[in-house]
N, C-alpha and C positions, 0 to 999 in steps of 0.2 A: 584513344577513345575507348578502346576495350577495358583495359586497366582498369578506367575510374567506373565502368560500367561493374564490375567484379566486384571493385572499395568498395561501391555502396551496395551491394547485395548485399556484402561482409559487413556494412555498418549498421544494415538495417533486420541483416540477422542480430546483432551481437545486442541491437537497442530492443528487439523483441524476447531477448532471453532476459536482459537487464529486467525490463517488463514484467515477464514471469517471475522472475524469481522475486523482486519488490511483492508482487501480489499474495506470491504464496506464504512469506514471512508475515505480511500485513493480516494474512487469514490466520494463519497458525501461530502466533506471537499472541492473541490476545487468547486462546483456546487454552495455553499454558497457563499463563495468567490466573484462566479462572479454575484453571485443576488445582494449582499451587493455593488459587484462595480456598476453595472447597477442604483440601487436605488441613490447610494450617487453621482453619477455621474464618479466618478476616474475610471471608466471602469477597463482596465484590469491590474491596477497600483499595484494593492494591490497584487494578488494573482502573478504577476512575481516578486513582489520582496520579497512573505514570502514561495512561492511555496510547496504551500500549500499537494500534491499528495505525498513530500517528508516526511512529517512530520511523518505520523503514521509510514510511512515503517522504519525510524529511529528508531520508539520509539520501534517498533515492535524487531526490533534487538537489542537493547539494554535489554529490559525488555523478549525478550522471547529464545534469541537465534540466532546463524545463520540458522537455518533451516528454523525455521520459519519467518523470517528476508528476505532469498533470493525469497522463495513460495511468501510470499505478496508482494515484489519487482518486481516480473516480473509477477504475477496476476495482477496487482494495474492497469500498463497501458493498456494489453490488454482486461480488463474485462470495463476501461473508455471507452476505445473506439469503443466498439463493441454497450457502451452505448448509449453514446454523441458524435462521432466524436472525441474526445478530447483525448490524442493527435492527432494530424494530422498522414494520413497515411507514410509520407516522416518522422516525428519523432519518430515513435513508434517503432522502433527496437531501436533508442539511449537510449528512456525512459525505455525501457525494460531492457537494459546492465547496461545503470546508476543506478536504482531503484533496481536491484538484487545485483550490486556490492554494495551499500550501504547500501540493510539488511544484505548481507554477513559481510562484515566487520564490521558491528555498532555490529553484533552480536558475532565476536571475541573481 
């Protein structure tokens, strides 16, 4: 009984770092993006058409689960924008549905 007690501390440590670290790429992946667009000039060309905020929360469902897939999904935009502004506050309930229904699902 101890054992499995210990597993899942261990599991639910490792699924809250998983967490973090999906969110922090999800916040700083699209920050690149727009430095890379400002420098080369293409401003915001690049990151609306590779959207960039999507990517980890995908990989994150694919490669860890839907738990941990939905948590970085709806973490991802409210923790940008408490950052940067980014999304705007009129998108950030969409980004939040879209980006949790897509670590949901990517993680079935």
């Amino acid at each position: 009984m101890e054992h499995t007690i210990v597993r899942d501390k261990q599991s639910a440590a490792g699924a809250a770092l998983r967490i973090a670290l999906t969110v922090a790429a999800a916040v700083l992946l699209p920050q690149l993006f727009h430095a890379v667009g400002a420098i080369s000039g293409t401003g915001t060309a690049l990151g609306a058409a590779l959207l960039p905020m999507h990517i980890p929360v995908l990989l994150a469902g694919l490669l860890y689960g839907p738990v941990v897939g939905v948590a970085a999904g709806v973490l991802s935009p409210l923790l940008s924008a408490a950052v940067s502004d980014m999304p705007t506050a009129a998108l950030l309930p969409f980004m939040v549905l879209e980006l949790g229904v897509y670590g949901l699902t990517s993680g079935f």
